[in-house]
N, C-alpha and C positions, 0 to 999 in steps of 0.2 A: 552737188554731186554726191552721190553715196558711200560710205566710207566700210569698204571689208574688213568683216570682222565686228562689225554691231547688228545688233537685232532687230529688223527694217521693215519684218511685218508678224503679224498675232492670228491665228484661227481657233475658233470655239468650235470643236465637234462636240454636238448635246443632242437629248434625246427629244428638247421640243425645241425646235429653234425660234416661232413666234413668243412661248413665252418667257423663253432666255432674254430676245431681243425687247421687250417689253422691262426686265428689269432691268437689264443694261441701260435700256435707256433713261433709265428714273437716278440709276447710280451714279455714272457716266458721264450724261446727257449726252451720248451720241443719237446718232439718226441714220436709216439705213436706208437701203438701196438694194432692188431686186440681183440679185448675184448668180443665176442660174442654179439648175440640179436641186432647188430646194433650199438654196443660200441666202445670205442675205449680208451684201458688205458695208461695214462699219465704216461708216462717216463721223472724224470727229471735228467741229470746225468745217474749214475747208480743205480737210487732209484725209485720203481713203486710208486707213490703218488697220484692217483687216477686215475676215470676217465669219462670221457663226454660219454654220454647215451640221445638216446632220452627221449622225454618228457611221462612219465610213460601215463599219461593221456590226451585228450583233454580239455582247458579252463584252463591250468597250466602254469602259465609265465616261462619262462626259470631262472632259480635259481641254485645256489651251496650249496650243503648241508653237513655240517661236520661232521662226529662220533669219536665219544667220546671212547677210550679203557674203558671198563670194565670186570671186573671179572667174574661176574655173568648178560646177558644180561636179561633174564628172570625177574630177583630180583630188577635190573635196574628200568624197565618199572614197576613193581609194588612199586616201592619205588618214584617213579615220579608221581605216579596216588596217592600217600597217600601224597604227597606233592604239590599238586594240579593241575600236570600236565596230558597230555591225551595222551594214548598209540595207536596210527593211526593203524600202524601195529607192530602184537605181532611177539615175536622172529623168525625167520626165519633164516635158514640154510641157505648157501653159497656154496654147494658143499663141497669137505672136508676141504674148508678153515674157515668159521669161521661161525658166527652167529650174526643179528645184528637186531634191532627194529628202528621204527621209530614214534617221540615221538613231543610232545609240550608241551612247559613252561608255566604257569597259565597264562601270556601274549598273547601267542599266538604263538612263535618264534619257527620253526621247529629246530630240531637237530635228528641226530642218535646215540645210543651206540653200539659197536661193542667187540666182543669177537674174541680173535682169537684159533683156534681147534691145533695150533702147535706153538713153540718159533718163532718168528720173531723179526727184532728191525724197527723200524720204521723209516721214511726218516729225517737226520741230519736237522733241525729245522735253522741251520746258515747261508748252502749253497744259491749259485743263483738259483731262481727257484725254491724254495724250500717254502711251507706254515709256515709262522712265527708267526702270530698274528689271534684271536680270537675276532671279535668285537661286542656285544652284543646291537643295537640299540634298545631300547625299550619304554614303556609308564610307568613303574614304577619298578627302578632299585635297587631300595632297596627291595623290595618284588621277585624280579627274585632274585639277591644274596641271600636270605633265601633260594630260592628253589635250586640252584645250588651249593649251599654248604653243604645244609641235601644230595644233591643226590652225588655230588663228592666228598665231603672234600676239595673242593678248598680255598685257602686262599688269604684274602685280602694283596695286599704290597703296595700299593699308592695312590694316587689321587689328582687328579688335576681339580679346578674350572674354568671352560670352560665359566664364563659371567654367567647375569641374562636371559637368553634365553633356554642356555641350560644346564646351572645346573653344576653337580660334574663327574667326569669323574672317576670311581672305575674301578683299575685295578686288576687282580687275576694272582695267579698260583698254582702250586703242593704246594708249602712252602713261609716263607714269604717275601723271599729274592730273588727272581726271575721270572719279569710277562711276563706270556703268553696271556695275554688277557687283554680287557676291559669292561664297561660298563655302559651306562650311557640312560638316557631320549632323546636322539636326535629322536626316532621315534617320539614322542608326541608333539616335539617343531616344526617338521615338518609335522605332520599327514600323517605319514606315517605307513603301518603296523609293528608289531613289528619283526626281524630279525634277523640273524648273516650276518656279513660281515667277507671276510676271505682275507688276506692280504698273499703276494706271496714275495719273495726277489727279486730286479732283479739290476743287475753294478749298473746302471748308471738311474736318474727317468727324466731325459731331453727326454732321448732315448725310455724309458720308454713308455712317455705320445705321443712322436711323431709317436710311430707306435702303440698304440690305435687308435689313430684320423686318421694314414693311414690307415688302418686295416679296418674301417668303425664303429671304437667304439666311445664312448663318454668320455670325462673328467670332473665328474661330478664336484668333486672339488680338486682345488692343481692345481701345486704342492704345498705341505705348508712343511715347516720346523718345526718339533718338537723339543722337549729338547731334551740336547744330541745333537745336532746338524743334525738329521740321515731327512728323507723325507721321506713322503706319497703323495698318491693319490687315491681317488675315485672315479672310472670308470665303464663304461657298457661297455658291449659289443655288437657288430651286432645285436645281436640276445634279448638284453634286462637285461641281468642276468647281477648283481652288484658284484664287485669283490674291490680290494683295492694292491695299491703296495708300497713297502717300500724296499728305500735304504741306506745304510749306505751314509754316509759320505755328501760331498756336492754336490750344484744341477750340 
C-alpha cells in the first residue's frame, strides 16, 4: 500500500522526448512505453515510475518534477496555500487513475501531490533504476521545513554540516528513523533558483557518469562519496533538466 507523504511518481517535461528517452535509457536502463499526447512512460524493471512528456509550455526549461502521495489532493493544495505556498494548477483528474495539483513552496520550488482513485503500491525505493532520494536545494531551509512538515508530517532524522558556504544539510522522512530526503540552502549559496533534485539508483556510478557524458550529458558535480561509504552525482542531461544518481557501495 502507498505511504502519504513519500514521492510515488517522477515526470521529465523536455524539449525532445525521444532523445531524452534514449539517454535515459543508456544511464538508467529503463524502457518505455507509449504514454499518450507525445509521452512516453518510464519502465524500470517491472515497475511504471514515471514518465518524460513534452514541455507543457514554450520558455519552460526542461525539468523533473516529483508528487508527493496524498490522501486528500484538494485539502493538500489548500493546506499549502494556508502555509504559504501557491497552488499553479488546482486538482485535476487523470482518467480513472487518480488526481493530482501542482503547487509551490513559499520558496519558490515546484512539487506535485497526487492521489490515487484505486490501491496501488508504488515502485520498490531500493532497486536499480529505481527514484531513492528527494533533494530540497533552496534559499531558506528552515522556513521550507515549517512548510513541508505542517503539509506532510515529515520528520526530521539527521543532519549534517556541509562548511561555512553552505550551511546544515537537514534530512527528513515518514518517521524518525529512516530518510528519504534532504534539505539544505545550496540554491542561495549558488544563486540559483530554489528546487528539488531527484536522485535514481544505478550498479555501478563510474559507469554511471561515463555514459552521461557519452550520452551528451553533463557531470555537474562527483562523483563524491558520502557517509556510509555509498556515491552520488549531479548531472544534466542533453536537454538541460538536473537529475542526481546514487550508488551503493564503491566507486
Amino acid at each position: 500500500m502507498a505511504q502519504q507523504g513519500r514521492f510515488v511518481w517522477h515526470d521529465l517535461f523536455t524539449s525532445d522526448v525521444q532523445a531524452a528517452s534514449a539517454f535515459y535509457g543508456a544511464v538508467a536502463g529503463w524502457t518505455f512505453q507509449p504514454g499518450g499526447d507525445g509521452a512516453w512512460m518510464i519502465q524500470s524493471g517491472d515497475e511504471q515510475i514515471g514518465r518524460i512528456a513534452p514541455l507543457p509550455q514554450p520558455g519552460i526549461p526542461p525539468h523533473w518534477l516529483g508528487y508527493v502521495e496524498v490522501a486528500d489532493v484538494d485539502a493538500a493544495g489548500r493546506r499549502a496555500a494556508e502555509l504559504g505556498g501557491r497552488v499553479h494548477l488546482p486538482g485535476t483528474d487523470v482518467s480513472n487513475i487518480g488526481r493530482f495539483a501542482l503547487l509551490t513552496d513559499p520558496q519558490g520550488a515546484f512539487f506535485a501531490v497526487y492521489a490515487s482513485f484505486q490501491p496501488w503500491e508504488p515502485a520498490d525505493t531500493e532497486q536499480p533504476g529505481r527514484f531513492s532520494w528527494g533533494e530540497l536545494n533552496t534559499t531558506d531551509w528552515e522556513a521550507a521545513w515549517k512548510f513541508y512538515e505542517g503539509l506532510f508530517g515529515w520528520k526530521r532524522t539527521s543532519s549534517m554540516d556541509m562548511g561555512p558556504d553552505l550551511g546544515t544539510y537537514a534530512m527528513f522522512g515518514l518517521d524518525e528513523k529512516r530518510s528519504m530526503g534532504g534539505m539544505s540552502n545550496i540554491a542561495r549559496a549558488m544563486n540559483l533558483p530554489p528546487h528539488w533534485l531527484f536522485y535514481f539508483n544505478v550498479p555501478d556510478i563510474q559507469r554511471a557518469v561515463q555514459a552521461v557524458e557519452a550520452g551528451g550529458g553533463k557531470v555537474v558535480n562527483g562523483p563524491s562519496e558520502i557517509p556510509g561509504g555509498d556515491w552520488i552525482a549531479q548531472c544534466a542531461d542533453p536537454q538541460g533538466a538536473h537529475f542526481a544518481v546514487y550508488a551503493h557501495g564503491g566507486p
